[in-house]
N, C-alpha and C positions, 0 to 999 in steps of 0.2 A: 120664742126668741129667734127660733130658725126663720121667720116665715119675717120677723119685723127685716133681718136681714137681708133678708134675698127683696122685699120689698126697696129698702135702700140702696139694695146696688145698682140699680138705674141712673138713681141722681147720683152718688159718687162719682160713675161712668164718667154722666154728662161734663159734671166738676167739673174733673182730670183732665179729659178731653179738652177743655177750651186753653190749658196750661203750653199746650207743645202749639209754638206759633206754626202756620201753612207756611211752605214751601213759597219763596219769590220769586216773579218772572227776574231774569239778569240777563247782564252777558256770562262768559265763563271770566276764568278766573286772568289775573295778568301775565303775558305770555303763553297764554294757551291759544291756541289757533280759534278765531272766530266761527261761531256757530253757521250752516246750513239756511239758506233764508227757509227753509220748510221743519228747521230747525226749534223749539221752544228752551230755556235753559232755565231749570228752576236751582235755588240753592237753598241750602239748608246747614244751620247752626247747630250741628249736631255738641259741642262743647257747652255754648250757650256761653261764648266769649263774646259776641255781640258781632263774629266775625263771619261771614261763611266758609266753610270747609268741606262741603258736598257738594257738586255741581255735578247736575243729573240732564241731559239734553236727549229729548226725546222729540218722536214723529207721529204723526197717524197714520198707519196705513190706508190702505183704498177701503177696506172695510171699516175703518173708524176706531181699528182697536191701537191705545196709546205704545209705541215701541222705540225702548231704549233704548238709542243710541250709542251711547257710551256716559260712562262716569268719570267725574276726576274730585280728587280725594286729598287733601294735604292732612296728612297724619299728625303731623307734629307743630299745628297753629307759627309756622314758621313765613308765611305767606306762601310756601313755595307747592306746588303741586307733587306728589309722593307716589302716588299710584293713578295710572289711566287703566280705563278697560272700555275695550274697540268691541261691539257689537254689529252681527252680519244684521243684513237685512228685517231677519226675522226676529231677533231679539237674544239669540244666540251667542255665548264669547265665542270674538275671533282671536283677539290678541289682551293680553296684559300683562305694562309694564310696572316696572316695582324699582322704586327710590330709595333703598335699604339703609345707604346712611346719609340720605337729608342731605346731600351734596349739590342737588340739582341734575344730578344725571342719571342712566337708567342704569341699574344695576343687574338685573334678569327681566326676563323678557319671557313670557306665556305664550304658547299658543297654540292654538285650538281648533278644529274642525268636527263639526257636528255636535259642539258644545265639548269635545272631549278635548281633556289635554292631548296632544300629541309630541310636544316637542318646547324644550325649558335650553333658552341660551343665557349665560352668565359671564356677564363683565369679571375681570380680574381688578382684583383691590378693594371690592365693595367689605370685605369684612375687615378695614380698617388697618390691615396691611400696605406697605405699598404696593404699586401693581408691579410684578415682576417683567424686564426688559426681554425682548425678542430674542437674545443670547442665553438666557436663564432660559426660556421657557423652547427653543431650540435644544439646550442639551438636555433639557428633560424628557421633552420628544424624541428626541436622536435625530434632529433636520439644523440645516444650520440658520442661523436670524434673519438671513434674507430670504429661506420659504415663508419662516413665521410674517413677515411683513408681506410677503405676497399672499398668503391667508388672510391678513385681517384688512389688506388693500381689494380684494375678492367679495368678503365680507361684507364691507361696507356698501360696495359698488351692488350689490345683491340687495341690501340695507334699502339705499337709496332710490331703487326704480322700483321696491314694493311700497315705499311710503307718498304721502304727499311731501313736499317741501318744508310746511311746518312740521310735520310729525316726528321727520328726518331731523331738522333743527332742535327740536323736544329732545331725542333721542340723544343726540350727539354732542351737543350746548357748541 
């Protein structure tokens, strides 16, 4: 009985295998910054809503081996993109961001050197509170509202000269 088994799991394999459709060449998703011309963008139906919800853009290196890019992710079949993740050169995360409540904006922010986490920044409000005002979050600090606005005016401007233009626009709506 052992042996008729292990003889059928080949063709089972083969079966199954033709069941999960290959990955599409595309562009990315709408609103996402356009691909790299050295760029490829494959998606993927991970739901099997007919929709895509994976978008995977990868490179070849000089030695031929395929290296990912970065991903973007819509968790909740909402059209909207929910998680990116920024890969260095070598294939390594640099940066990933996270869309926590499906607003369209980024809610924490990842990021990485040498594959490791090294440092986690988080929006205010994303846990479905409102976001608390410069005055609220001044006397919790013991600084008054106009440092906190010159912190998150710092912030940005910091923001802004690490990213591209659309990344910056992703980030900030």
């Amino acid at each position: 009985m052992r042996r008729i088994l292990l003889a059928l799991l080949p063709a089972v394999w083969v079966a199954c295998a033709g069941k999960t459709p290959p990955p599409q060449d595309a562009k990315g998703p709408p609103g996402s910054p356009p691909p790299a011309a050295d760029e490829v963008v494959s998606t993927y139906d991970l739901t099997q809503s007919g929709k895509p919800n994976v978008w995977k853009y990868t490179r070849r290196s000089p030695d031929g081996k395929e290296i990912v890019v970065r991903r973007e992710r819509d968790l909740n079949s909402d059209g909207r993109i929910d998680v990116w993740e920024f890969n260095d050169a070598e294939g390594n995360p640099e940066k990933q961001v996270l869309d926590l409540d499906f607003d369209g904006k980024a809610d924490v922010i990842h990021h990485f050197e040498k594959g490791q986490l090294v440092r986690k920044e988080m929006s205010f409000g994303f846990d479905g509170k409102p976001p608390r005002t410069f005055r609220e979050l001044g006397s919790q600090m013991g600084v008054c509202k106009e440092r906190i606005r010159q912190i998150e005016l710092t912030a940005l401007q910091k923001l802004r000269q690490s990213l591209s233009p659309e990344e910056f626009e992703l980030l900030t709506g």
